[in-house]
ZAVEXTI-909584 format. One record per residue (C-alpha): residue in three letters; x, y negated, z negated. Coordinates in steps of 0.001 Angstrom, whole numbers, padded with zeros to 6 digits, always signed. Example, Ala and Ser with C-alpha at 12.3 -4.5 7.8 and 13.67 -1.06 7.14 Angstrom:
// residues 2
Ala+012300+004500-007800Ser+013670+001060-007140
//
This chain:
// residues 205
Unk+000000+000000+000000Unk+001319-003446+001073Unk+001765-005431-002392Unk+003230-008746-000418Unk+001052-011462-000041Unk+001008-013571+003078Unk+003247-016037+002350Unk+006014-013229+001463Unk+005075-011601+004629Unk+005486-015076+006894Unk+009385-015787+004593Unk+010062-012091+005453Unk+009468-012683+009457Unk+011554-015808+009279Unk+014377-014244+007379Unk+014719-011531+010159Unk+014084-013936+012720Unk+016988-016428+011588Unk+019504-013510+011227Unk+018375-012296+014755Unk+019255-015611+016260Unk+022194-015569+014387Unk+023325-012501+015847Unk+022675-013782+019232Unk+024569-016843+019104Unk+027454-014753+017387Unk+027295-012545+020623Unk+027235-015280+023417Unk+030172-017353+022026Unk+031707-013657+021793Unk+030871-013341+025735Unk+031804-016677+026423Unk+035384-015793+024757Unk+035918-012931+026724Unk+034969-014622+029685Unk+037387-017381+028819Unk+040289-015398+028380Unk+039205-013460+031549Unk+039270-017294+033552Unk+042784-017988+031973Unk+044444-014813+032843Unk+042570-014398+036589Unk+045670-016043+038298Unk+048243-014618+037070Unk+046441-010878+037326Unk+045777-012203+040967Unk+049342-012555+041564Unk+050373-008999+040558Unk+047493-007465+042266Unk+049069-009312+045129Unk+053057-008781+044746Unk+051878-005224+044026Unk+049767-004293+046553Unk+050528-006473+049397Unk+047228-008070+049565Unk+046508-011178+051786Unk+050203-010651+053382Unk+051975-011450+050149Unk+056173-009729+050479Unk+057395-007821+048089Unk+060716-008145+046091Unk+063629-005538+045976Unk+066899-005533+044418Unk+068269-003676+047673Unk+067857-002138+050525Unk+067905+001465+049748Unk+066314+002851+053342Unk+067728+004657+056460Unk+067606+002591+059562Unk+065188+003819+062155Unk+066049+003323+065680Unk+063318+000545+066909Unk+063275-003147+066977Unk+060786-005265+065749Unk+060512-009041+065783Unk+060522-011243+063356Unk+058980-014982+063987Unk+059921-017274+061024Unk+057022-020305+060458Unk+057490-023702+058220Unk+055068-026058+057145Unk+055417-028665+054490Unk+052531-029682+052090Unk+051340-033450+051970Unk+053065-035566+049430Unk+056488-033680+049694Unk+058861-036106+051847Unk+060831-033191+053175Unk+061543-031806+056750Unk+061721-028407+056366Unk+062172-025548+059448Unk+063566-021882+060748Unk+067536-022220+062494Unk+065928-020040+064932Unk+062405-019352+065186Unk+062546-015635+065447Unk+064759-013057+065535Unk+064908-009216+066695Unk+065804-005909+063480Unk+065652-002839+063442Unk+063280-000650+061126Unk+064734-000585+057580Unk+068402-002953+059045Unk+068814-005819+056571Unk+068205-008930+058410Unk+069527-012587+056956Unk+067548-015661+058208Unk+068143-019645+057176Unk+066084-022256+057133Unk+066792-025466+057042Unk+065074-028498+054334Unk+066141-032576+054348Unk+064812-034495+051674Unk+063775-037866+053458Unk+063069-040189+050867Unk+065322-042214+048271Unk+065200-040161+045558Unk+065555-036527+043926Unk+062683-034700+045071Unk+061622-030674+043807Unk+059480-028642+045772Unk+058174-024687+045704Unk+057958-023038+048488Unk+054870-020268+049192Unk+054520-017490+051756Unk+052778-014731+053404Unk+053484-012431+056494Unk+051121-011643+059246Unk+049698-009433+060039Unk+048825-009219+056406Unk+049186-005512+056257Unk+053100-006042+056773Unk+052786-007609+052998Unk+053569-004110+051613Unk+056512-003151+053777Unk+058340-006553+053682Unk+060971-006595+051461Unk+063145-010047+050236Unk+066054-009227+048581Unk+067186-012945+048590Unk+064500-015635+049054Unk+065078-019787+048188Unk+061002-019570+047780Unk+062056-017272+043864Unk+063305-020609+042793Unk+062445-024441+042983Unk+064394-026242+044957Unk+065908-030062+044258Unk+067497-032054+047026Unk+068768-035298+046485Unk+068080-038469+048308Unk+068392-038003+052071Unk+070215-034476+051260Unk+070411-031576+053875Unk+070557-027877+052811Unk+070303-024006+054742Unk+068317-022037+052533Unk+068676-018093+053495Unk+066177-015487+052643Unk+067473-012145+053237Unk+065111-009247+054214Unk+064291-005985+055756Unk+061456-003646+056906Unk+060632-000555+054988Unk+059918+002260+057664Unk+057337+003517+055705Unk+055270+000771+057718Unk+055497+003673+060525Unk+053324+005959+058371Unk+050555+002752+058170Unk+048096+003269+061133Unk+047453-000295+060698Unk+051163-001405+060914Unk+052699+001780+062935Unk+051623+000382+066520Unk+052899-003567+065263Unk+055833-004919+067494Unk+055762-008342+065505Unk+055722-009765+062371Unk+055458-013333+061318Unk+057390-015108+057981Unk+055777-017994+056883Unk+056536-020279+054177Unk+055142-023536+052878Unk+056869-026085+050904Unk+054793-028106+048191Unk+056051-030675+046119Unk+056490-030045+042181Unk+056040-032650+039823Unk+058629-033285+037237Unk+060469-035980+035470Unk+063201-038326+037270Unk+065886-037209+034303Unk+064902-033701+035019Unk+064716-033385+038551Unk+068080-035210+038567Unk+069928-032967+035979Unk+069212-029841+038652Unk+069468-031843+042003Unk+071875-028770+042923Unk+069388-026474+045268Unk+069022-022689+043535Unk+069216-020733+046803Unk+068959-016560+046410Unk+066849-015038+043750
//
């Protein structure tokens, strides 16, 4: 037999209903944590799902070159763009260049920094077509580092590189005669005293 009177009753409801709410709020900022976290660590998971797997023509990075050289050429176009704001003219020595499968091939590009002071850039980059990303290896690269020039400075930055003939065992790389390098330059902001205590380029990995 029910001994609580109404009133009890209605306190009872709102009791249950309070803790209820409070148990949903407790859950949504718990969602909206994980969901944080998730946001924060997206790019950088992005970028090893990338360097990893090749995706969206990104190269991979070796220590060496460790393959047998198979007996067929492929070419190599090399592509340079530079990013608006960076006052830099930055391109390939020679715009493309013949290897053989799993031969360690050295290319150098060339950067001028036209303005009147110590300027820092990054330099991103891709292959095409993408599904080379997984069998193009850098052993050397001036895109691992950023790069300072000084005022109105000239340097050859070299990336060397080679072709892992497992791309032969890729249906959708096996039949591929070409390959294209491409790099961007984009400036990097940082202080005057800074950028001129490492105006000394950082070429290689």
């Amino acid at each position: 037999m029910d001994t609580q009177t109404p009133g009890e009753r209605d306190e009872d409801k709102a009791l249950r209903s309070s803790r209820n709410n409070r148990r949903a709020v407790f859950v949504c900022l718990g969602a909206l944590a994980v969901m944080g976290s998730i946001t924060a660590a997206s790019p950088t998971l992005y970028t090893m799902f990338c360097k990893a797997t090749g995706y969206n023509g990104t190269t991979q990075r070796v220590l060496a070159n460790t393959n047998k050289v198979v007996d067929r050429t492929i070419t190599v176009r090399f592509d340079s763009n530079v990013a608006q704001g960076l006052p830099w003219t930055f391109e390939p020595e020679i715009t493309k260049m013949d290897v053989k499968i799993g031969e360690t091939g050295l290319a150098f590009f060339r950067a001028t920094n036209n303005s009147d002071k110590p300027v820092t850039g990054q330099a991103s980059y891709n292959v095409t077509p993408e599904a080379f990303g997984l069998y193009f290896n850098k052993i050397q690269c001036f895109c691992f580092n950023e790069q300072t020039l000084k005022p109105h400075q000239t340097v050859e930055m070299p990336v060397t590189f080679f072709i892992d003939p497992k791309m032969l065992d890729d249906r959708d790389t096996a039949s591929q005669s070409e390959v294209t390098l491409s790099y961007v330059f984009y400036p990097v902001d940082r202080p005057a005293a800074t950028a001129d205590a490492s105006n000394a380029p950082k070429n290689g990995g």
